[in-house]
N, C-alpha and C positions, 0 to 999 in steps of 0.2 A: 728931228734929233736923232742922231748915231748913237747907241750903245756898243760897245765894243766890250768883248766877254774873252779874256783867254784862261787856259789853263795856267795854277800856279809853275811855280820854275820846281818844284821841289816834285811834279807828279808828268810833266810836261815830256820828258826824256824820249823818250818810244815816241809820243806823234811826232815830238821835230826831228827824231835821229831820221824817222822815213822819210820827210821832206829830203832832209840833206843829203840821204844816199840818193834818193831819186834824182836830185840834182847836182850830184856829183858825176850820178853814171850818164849825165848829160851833155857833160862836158862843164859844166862850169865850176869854177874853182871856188868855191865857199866854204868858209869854217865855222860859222853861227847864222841859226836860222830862229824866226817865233813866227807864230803861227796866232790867229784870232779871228772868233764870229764876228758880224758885221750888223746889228737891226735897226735898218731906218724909220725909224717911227715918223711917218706924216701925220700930228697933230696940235694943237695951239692947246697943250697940257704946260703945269709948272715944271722946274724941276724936280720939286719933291717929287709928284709924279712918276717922272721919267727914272729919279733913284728907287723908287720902289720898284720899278719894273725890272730893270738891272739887280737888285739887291734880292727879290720872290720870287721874279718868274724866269729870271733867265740865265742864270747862275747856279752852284751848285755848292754853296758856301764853304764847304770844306776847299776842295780842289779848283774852282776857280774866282778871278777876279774881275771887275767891268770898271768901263769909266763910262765919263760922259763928256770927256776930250774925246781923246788919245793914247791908247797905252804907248806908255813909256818904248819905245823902240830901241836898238842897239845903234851904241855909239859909232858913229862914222856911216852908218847903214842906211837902205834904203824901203823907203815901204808902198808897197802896191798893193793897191785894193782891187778887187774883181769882184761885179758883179753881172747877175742875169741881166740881160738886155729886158726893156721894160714891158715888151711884144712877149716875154716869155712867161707864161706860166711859173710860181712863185710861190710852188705846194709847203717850203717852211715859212714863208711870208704869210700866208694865209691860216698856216694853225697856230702862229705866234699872235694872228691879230683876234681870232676866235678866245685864243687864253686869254688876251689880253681885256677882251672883251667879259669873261667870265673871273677873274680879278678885280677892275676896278668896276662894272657895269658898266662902262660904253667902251664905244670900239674907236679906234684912229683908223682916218681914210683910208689908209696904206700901210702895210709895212711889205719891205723889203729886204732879203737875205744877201749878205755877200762875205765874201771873208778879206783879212787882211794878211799880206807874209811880209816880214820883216828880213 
């Protein structure tokens, strides 16, 4: 299961305005950008489960929000996920899966970190 965690739009300004300069002074023409954590959880848990995880442990209730789609992306837009190659070392994958482990008392095979840009 994917969680997907971004900042609300109302707190969000300053990390996407730096995406979008960075990617302006790139050269490419973009006028909206969103940004989003990526945690792939590898295990045969419910959904309840998996909303609690998004909803206590990886979230920040004020300031951000998770699904367990998809966040919503911009209209006409495209979304690229990136993540570590599987050969790589996955130091927030592995403190996500230790929390994760001290939350619910067991642990899922795997997690994995990546982000999403819109």
């Amino acid at each position: 299961m994917i969680i997907e965690v971004w900042t609300k739009d109302k707190y969000a300004r300053n990390e996407e305005a730096g995406l979008l300069a960075r990617l302006t002074r790139a050269g490419l023409d973009i006028k909206t950008v969103r940004l989003s954590r990526l945690y792939k959880i590898e295990a045969p848990w419910t959904k309840k489960d998996f909303d609690r995880l998004g909803a206590e442990l990886l979230t920040d209730n004020i300031t951000e929000d998770y699904s367990l789609s998809k966040r919503p992306g911009i209209k006409g837009g495209w979304r690229a996920e990136v993540w570590l190659k599987n050969s790589a070392t996955d130091v927030i994958g592995e403190s996500v899966k230790e929390a994760i482990h001290d939350l619910l008392g067991r642990s899922p095979s795997n997690v994995r970190f990546g982000r999403a840009y819109y």
